[in-house]
N, C-alpha and C positions, 0 to 999 in steps of 0.2 A: 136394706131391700135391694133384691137385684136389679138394674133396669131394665126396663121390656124392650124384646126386637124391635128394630123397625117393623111399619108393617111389611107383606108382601103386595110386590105393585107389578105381578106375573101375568097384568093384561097389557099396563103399557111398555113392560119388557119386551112380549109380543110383536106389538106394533115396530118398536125401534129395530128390532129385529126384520121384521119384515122391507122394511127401509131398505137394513143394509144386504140383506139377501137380492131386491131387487135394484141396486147401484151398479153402474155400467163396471168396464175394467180399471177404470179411475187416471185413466190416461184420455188424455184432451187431443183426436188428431191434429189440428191444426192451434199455431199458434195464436192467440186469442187476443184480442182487441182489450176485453176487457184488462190485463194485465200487462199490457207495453209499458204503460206508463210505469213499470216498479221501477227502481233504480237501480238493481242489480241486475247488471247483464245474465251473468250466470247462472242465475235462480230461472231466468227466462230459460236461456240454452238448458239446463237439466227437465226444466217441464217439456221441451220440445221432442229433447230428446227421450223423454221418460224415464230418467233414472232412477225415482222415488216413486212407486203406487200411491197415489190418492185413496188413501182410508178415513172416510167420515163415521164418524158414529151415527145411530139411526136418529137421536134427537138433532143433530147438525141437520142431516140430510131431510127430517123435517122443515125445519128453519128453512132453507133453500129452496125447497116447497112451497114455504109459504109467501119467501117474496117471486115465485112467479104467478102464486093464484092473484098476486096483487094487480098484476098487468089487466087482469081484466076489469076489475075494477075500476082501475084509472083511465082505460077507454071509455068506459060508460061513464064515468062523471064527465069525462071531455065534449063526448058526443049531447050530453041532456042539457049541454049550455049551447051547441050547435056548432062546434066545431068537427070539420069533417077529420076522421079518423082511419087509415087504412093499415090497419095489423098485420096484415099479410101483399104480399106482391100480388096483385091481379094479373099477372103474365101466368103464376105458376099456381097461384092459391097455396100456397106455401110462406112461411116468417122469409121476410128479408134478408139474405145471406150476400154477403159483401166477401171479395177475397183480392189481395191484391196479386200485382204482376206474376210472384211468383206461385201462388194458388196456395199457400203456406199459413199465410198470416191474414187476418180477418176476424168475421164474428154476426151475430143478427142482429139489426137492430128493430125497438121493441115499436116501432113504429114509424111512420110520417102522417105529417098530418098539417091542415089547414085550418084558417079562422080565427086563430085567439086573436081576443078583444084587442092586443098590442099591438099586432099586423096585421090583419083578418089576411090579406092576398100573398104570403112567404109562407114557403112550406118549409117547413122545420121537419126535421129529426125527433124522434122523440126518445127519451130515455128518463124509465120508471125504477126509481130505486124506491126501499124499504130502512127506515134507520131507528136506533134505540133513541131513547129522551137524550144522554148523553150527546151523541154523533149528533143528533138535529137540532141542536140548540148552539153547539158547532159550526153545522151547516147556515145557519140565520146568520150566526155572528160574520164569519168569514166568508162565506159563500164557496162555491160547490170548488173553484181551481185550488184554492187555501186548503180547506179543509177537507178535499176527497179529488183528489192530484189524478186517482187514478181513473175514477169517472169520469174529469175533465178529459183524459186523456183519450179516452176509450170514444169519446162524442167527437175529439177534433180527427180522429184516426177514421172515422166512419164517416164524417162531412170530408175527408178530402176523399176518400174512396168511392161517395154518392157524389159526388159534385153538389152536395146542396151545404149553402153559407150560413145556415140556422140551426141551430139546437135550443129543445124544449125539454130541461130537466125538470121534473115532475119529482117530487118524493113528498114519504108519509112516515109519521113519527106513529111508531107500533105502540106503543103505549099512551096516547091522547090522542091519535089518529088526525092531527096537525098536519095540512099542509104547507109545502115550500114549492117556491116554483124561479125558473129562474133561464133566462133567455142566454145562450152563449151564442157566440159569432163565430163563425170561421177565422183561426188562427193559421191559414194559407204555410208560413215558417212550420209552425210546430205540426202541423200534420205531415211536412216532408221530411221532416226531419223523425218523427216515430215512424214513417214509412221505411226509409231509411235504415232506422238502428232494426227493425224488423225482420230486410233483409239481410244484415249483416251478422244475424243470430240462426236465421235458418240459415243459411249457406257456408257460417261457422265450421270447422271440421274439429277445431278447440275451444274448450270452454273459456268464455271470456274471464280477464281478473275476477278476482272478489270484492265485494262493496267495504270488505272487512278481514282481515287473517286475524280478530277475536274472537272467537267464539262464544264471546260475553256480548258482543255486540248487539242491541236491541233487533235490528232485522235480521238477521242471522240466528238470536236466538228464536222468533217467529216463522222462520223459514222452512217449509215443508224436505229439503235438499239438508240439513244442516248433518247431519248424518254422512251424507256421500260426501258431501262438501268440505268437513272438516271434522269427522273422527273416524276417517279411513273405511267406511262401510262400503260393502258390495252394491254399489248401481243394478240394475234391476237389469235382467238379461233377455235380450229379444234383439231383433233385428234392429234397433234403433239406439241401441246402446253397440253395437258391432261397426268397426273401424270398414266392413266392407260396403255398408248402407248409406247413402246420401240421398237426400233433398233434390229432385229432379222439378222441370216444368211441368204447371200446371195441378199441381199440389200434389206428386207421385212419386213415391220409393223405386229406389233402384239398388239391386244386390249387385255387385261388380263382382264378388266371389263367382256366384253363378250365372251372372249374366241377365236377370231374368228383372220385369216386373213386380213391386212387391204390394199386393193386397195388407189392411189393415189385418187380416187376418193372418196372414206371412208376416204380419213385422210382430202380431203381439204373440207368436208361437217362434218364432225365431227358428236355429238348428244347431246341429251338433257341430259347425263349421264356425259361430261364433267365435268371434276374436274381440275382446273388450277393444274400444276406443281409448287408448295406451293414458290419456288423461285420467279415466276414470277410475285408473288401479293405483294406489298408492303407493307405487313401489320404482325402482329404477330397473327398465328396459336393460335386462345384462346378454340376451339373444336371445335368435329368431329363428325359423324353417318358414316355410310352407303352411304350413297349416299349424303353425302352435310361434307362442311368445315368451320369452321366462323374463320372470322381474327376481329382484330383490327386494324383499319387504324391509319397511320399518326396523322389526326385532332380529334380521340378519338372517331370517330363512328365505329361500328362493321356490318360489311360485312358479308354475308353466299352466298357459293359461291354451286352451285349446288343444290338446295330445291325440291324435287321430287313434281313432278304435284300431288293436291289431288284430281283426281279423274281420271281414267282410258281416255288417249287417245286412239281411235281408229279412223283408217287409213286403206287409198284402197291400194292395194299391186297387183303386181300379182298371179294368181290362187294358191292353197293350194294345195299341191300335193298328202292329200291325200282325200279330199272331192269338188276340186274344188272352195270354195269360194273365193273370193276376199277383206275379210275385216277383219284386225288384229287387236287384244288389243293390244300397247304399254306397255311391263315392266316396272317397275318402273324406272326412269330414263332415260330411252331409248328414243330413237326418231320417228320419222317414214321412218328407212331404216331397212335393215335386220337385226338386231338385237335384240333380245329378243320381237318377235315379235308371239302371239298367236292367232290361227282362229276365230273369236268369233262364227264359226257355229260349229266347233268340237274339236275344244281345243284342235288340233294340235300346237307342237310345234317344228319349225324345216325350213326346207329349202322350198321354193314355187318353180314351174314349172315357166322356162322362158315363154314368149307366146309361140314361139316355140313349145317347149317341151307338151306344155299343148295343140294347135292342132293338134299333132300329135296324141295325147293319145285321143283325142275325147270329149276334156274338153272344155267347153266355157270358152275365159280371159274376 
């Protein structure tokens, strides 16, 4: 007898679906507190840089879901023993956001708070994780720097960024709903020191060694990068992956190609003037121009990486601010967003009027 299908399960297909339709671009702008602590420098530098899109599946992206509906939870169990709890910054009503010197690195934390029976008068940090029976019986055994290096980490990088000497790990075991609780101190060293390796990742222009030239290597094989990293795969192509893009003050992109300020929106659309970051091609730099790079790959063919269009792109834009038209030559290199972009009715070269701005002035967009 033949065996029966599976059933069909085309509601919670649906649903996971819906997840991953509604998931950001899967790039993290800023480099994130909770992941300093990893031990490969260069898995950090690739996520900063965005070489690899974050693709979850929608029951993951559930999961993730699920340990933030837990934060509110654990404020209300805090607050019903009377410890004061403040979720949000009262300056701004808005989650906690920490950045440091360079506006780069940072992250929220998921609270401060006052009163446990331990201190009632130190205000703590607070930090809510969610763990399998596994990890939390882990967690008991060893406690949270042993057994979850990168939590500890993320709480000593956020107490030296708050100036406060207390952390209040909170977690719960997803399967008997068991808590752990567990006081840390300010580690004054180790928060300078992951301030530190933080900024020495963003202001990187090469990607640091590898933790491993294995590929069999247990974090390596878990590594969202292992692809870029070590079987020669295309990095992911936007401004942040382009040898002309660096890390500026106050957490801001800067195009040296064009000179200009770069919007997250300019860095995750990038332009036709991209030049890979010569680390990220797997191949030997054999030459150069202007606007293009050739390598030698692996298998003995030669690559050019950036070949300027031969013949003049032109693109609708909006109005020219200072003759009104709406149709720009493309630069050599350049793409069709604001950069290096000329009127082809007066050979204006410069900034255009939003629509706004342009009916206000009596201009047609």
């Amino acid at each position: 007898m033949a065996s029966l299908p599976p059933p069909a399960t085309s509601t919670v297909d649906a649903i996971y679906a819906a997840y991953e339709a509604a998931a950001d671009a899967g790039w993290r702008e800023h480099l994130g507190a909770s992941v300093i602590g990893a031990e490969c420098g260069r898995s950090l530098w690739y996520s900063f840089r965005w070489a690899t899109r974050a693709r979850h599946a929608g029951r993951l992206l559930r999961l993730f879901e699920t340990g933030h509906l837990a934060e509110a939870r654990f404020v209300a169990d805090l607050r019903r023993i009377g410890v004061t709890v403040l979720e949000v910054d009262p300056d701004t009503g808005r989650q906690w956001t920490l950045r440091d010197a360079t506006g780069h690195f940072g992250g929220s934390m998921d609270a401060v708070a006052k009163g446990f029976p331990e201190a009632p008068a130190t205000w703590h940090l607070c930090e809510f994780k969610t763990h399998s029976a596994k990890s939390f019986a882990r967690l008991q055994a060893e406690g949270v720097a042993a057994s979850k290096p990168l939590h500890w980490a993320q709480m000593q990088a956020y107490m030296q960024l708050a100036g406060i000497e207390r952390a209040f790990y909170l977690a719960v075991c997803k399967d008997t709903d068991a808590l752990y609780q567990e006081r840390v101190h300010h580690d004054v060293e180790a928060g300078l020191r992951l301030l530190a390796k933080a900024e020495r990742i963003v202001h990187a222009v090469r990607p640091p060694a590898r933790i491993s030239d294995d590929p069999a290597w247990w974090q390596c094989r878990l590594c969202d990068h292992q692809a870029v990293c070590q079987e020669g795969e295309a990095a992911e192509r936007h401004c942040r992956s382009c040898l002309h893009a660096s890390a500026v003050e106050g957490g801001a992109w800067h195009c040296a190609r064009h000179g200009v300020a770069l919007s997250r929106q300019d860095q995750e659309r990038g332009c036709s003037a991209h030049l890979y970051i010569p680390d990220l091609v797997p191949g030997e730099q054999v030459d150069a121009g202007e606007d293009w790079v050739s390598y030698r790959l692996p298998d003995g063919s030669e690559w050019r990486d950036g070949v300027p269009a031969a013949e003049p792109m032109v693109v609708p834009h909006g109005p020219c601010n200072r003759c009104g038209a709406d149709r720009y030559e493309v630069g050599p290199g350049a793409g069709p967003h604001p950069f290096r972009l000329t009127c082809t009715a007066c050979g204006h070269r410069g900034r255009w009027l939003g629509y706004a701005q342009a009916a206000s002035r009596g201009i047609a967009a």
